[in-house]
N, C-alpha and C positions, 0 to 999 in steps of 0.2 A: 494555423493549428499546430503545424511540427515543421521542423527543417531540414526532414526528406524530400527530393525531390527526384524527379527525372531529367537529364538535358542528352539531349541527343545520344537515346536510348539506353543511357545507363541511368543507376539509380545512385547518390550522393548523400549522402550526411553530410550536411552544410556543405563547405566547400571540399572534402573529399570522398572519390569512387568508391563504391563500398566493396565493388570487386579486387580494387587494391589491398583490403582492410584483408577480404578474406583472404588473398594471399600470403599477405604478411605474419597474419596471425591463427589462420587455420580454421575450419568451423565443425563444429556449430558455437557459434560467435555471438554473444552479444554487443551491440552497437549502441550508443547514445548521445545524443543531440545537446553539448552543454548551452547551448542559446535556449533550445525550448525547455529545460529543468529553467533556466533563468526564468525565460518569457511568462511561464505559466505560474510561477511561484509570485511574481509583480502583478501579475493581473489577479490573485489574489491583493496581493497588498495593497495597490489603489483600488480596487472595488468598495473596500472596506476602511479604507483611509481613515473619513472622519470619526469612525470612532474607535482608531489606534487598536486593531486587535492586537493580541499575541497571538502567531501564527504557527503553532507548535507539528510542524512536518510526522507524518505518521510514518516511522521509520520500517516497519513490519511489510509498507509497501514494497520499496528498495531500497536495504540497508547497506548498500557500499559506503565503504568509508568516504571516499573523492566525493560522493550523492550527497552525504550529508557535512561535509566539510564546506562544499559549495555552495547550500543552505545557511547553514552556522554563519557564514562573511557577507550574508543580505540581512542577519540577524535575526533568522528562526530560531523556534524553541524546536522541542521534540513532545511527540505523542510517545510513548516508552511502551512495552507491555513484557519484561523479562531483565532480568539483570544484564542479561547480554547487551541488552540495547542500550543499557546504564552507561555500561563500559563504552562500549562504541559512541554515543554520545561525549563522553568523557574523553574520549582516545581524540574527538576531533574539533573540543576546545569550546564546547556548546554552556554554557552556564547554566550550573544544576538548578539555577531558579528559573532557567525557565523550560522545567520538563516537571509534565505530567505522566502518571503512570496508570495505566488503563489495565483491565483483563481482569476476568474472572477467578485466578486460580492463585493469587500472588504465594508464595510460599513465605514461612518466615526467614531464609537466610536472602529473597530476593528484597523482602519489606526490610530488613536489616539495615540491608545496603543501602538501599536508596535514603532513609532513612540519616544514617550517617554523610550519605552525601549532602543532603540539604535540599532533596526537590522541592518544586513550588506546592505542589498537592499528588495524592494519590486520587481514582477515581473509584470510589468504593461500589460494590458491586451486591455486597448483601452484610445480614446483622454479623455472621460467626468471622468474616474478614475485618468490618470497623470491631471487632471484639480482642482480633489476634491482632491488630493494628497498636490497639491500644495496647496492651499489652507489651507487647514488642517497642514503641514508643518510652513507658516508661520505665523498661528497663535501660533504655541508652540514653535516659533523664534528658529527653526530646519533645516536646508537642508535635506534634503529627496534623499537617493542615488536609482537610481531607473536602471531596467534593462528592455526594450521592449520587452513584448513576441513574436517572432515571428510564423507567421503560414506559411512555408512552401510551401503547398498544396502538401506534398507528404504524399503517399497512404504505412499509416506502414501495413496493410494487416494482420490485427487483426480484433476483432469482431468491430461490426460497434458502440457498446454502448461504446468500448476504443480507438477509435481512435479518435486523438485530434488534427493534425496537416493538416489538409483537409480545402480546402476555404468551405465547408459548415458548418462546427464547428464553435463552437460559442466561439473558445479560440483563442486567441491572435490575432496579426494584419498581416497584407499582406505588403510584404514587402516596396511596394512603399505608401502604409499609414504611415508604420514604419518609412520611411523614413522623411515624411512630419512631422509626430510625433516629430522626432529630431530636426528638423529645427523648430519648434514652441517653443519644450522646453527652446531655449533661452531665449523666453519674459515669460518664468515659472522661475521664477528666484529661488525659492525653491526648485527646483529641479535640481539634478546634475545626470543624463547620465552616466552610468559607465559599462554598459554593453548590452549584447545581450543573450535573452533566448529563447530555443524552448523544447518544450517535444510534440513529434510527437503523443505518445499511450501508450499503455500497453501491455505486453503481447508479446512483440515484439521479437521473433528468429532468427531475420536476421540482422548483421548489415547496408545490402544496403539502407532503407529508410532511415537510419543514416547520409552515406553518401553522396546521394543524399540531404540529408537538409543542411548539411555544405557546400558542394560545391556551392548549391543556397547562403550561407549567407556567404562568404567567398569574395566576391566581392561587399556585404555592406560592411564589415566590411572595407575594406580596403578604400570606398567611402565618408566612413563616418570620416576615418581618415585624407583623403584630406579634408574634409570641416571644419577639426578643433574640430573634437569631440575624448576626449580620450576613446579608447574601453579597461577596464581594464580586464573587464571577459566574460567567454565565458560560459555560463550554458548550457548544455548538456540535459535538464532534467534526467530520469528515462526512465522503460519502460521495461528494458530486462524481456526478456521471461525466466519461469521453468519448470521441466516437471512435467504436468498435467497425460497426457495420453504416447501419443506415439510424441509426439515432441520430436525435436533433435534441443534445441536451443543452439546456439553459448556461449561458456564457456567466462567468463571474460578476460582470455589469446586472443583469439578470437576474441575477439572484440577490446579492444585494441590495440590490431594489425593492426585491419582495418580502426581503427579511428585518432588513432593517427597522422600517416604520417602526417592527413590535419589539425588535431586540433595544432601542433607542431608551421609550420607558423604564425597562426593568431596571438602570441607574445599576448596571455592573459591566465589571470588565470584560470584554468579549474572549474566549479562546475559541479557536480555528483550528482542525485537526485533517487538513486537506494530506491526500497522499497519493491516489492517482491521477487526480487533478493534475500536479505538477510533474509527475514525470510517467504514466502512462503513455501518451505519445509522443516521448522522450525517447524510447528504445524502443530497437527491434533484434529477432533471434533471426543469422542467417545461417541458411544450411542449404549442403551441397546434395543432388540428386546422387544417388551412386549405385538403384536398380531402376529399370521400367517394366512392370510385369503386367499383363494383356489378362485381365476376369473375364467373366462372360459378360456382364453389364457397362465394364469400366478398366479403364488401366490405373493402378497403383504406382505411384511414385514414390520409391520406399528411400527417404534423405536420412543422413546421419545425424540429425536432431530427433529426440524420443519424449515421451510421457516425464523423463524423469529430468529434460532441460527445462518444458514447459507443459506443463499439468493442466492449464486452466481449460482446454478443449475438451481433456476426458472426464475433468473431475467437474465441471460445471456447461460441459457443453456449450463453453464459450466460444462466439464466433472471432477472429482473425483473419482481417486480409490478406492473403497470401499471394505475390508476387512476382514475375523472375526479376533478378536483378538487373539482367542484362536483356533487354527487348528488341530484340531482332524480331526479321518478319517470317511466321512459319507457317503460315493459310489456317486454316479454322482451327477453332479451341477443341479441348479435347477433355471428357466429364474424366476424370482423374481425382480419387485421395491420395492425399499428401501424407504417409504412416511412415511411422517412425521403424526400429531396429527392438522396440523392446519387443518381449514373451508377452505380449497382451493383445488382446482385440480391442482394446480400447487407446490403445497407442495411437494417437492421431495428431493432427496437427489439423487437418481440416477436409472434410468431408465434399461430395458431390460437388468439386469446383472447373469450372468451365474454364481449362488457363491452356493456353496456345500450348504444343505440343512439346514438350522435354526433352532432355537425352543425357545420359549421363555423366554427370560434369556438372550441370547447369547448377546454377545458385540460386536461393528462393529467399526471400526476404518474408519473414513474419511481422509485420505492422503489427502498431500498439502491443509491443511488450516489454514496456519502461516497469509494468506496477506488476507486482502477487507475480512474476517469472521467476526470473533469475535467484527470486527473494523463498521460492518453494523447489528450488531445484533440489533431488538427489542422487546417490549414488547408488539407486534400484537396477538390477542386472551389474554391476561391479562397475558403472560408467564413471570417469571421470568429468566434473562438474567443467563448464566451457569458461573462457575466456572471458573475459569484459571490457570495452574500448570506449573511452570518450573522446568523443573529437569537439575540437572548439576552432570555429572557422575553418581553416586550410592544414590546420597539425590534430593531429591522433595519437592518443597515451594511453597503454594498458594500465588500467584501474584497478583488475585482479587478474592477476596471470593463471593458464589454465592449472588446472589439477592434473596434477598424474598418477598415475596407480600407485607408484610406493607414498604416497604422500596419502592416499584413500587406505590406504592396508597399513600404516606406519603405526595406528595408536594397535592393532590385532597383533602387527609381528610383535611390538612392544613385550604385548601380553604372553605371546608363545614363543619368544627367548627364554623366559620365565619359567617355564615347565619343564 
């Protein structure tokens, strides 16, 4: 699964102590596994072998640059959804043919850009975007290859904040709009039709909502090709599930298997829009205890990592392993939350957990948080954003070196020299 381990009671990233990591570099710390971003990126690629996806990384998971420059040299495309991730794709040598642009909100200086850069397609999301598309298109005397998102309405049976393929989501089209969509894009003469997209969720351990979406889109497609439109590809989105807790989600082999059979027929090129898959349990956030406060119920363990390193416990009540780094023996566990330093009650890292007894110093390692971490951190309460380390085998290299305040306050003084 990942290349954290325990040996004789300390915990390691591949071959180094991570209690070394945190001393070298300070925490609250992110850490990551470059063999499991490798490992789990290949076990896409051969699952899916025979029929040659393009495997376009969803950068909005973990957009470091070393993340996706590491990607980019096994010959990933990119999932895009912002100019920003243009660039950063761009900054780390990724070929604009093979990045698709996703999200509901595209602005016209981000469709511009991309635009001028030559992506392989946008994922159109509704009528009034393929309208500004075009538009915007041919003013920069461009065709615009575009793919319809579709919405499904099947229920991936994830948390209700990831689920995306539902008629109450506000993501892509229904298919008989989709449809109408096609038949209009003809008098969009800037735009060229070249595929069909859906990304159901996140988080998702079962391939049947999978299923159930292609079998729905599996008879556009073929509809669409009676009326004279060529369907070249077939976007899959993202979405597979890792394990968090106690999930037992469906291995890449797995799935695969189950998808195949129906993606085989449709006679298009497959995209793959995998993003916590591959580096989800790739990283972890570690952080140093530095109170023990006795409740009436429970003792608090208040560490210097907050809501604003990692968000996903408060804002989706995500569960994470939480673990000391360093496991000595200290007789029975003790019911303890793990809260963070920010002004919130909802500051947590992890609730009602049974972990052998603390003391201030100790180090706590957060498992699975390679994906939607580091990538939603902010600078809520004036905190400077943490660190970020890859190790690869037995050496370790800062990947983003920490923030410091005049570097968070830098673009405000800017502005109040000014007055």
């Amino acid at each position: 699964m990942d290349d954290f381990s325990v040996h004789k009671g300390e915990l390691y990233c591949e071959e180094v102590p991570v209690a070394r990591l945190a001393k070298a570099y300070g925490t609250p710390l992110y850490i990551y596994s470059q063999n499991t971003v490798l490992s789990h990126f290949r076990k896409i690629q051969s699952a899916f072998s025979e029929l040659d996806p393009l495997i376009c990384y969803s950068v909005k998971a973990n957009s470091n640059l070393s993340i996706l420059r590491l990607l980019a040299r096994q010959g990933a495309g990119l999932d895009i959804v912002s100019q920003g991730e243009l660039v950063r794709g761009q900054a780390v040598g990724v070929p604009y043919g093979k990045m698709v642009y996703a999200g509901v909100g595209k602005t016209e200086v981000e469709i511009t850009a991309a635009l001028r850069a030559g992506i392989l397609m946008f994922n159109v999301e509704s009528e009034p975007e393929a309208r500004l598309i075009n538009r915007v298109a041919g003013r920069c005397r461009k065709k615009a290859r575009v793919a319809f998102r579709i919405n499904p309405d099947v229920d991936a049976r994830t948390h209700k904040y990831i689920t995306t393929g539902k008629k109450e989501n506000k993501f892509g089209l229904s298919i008989s709009l989709a449809m109408d969509l096609f038949r209009q894009s003809r008098r969009l003469r800037n735009l060229e039709p070249v595929g069909i997209h859906m990304h159901i969720g996140s988080q998702i351990t079962s391939a049947t909502p999978y299923i159930q979406a292609i079998q729905r889109l599996k008879k556009m497609i073929a509809d669409l090709r009676q009326q004279g439109f060529e369907i070249k590809y077939f976007n899959l989105g993202g979405g597979l599930g890792i394990i968090y807790d106690e999930e037992r989600p469906q291995t890449a082999v797995e799935f695969a298997r189950a998808v195949i059979p129906l993606i085989r027929p449709l006679n298009c090129r497959l995209i793959l829009e995998p993003g916590r898959f591959i580096v989800g349990n790739a990283g972890i956030l570690v952080t140093r205890v530095q109170y023990l406060k006795r409740g009436y119920l429970k003792t608090f363990a208040i560490v210097d990592a907050g809501m604003n390193d990692l968000i996903r416990p408060s804002l989706y009540h995500a569960y994470h392993r939480i673990l000391p780094v360093s496991r000595r023996s200290r007789g029975k566990t003790v019911l303890t939350d793990i809260v963070g330093p920010i002004c919130e009650s909802g500051d947590f890292l992890g609730k009602d957990r049974h972990i052998p007894q603390l003391e201030p110093g100790d180090l706590l390692a957060v498992r699975s948080a390679g994906a939607y971490a580091m990538a939603m951190a902010s600078n809520y309460n004036s905190r400077p954003r943490p660190a970020e380390v890859m190790v690869a085998g037995g050496r370790a290299r800062v990947i983003r070196r920490r923030e410091t305040i005049n570097e968070m306050l830098e673009p405000e003084l800017a502005a109040l020299s000014k007055t």
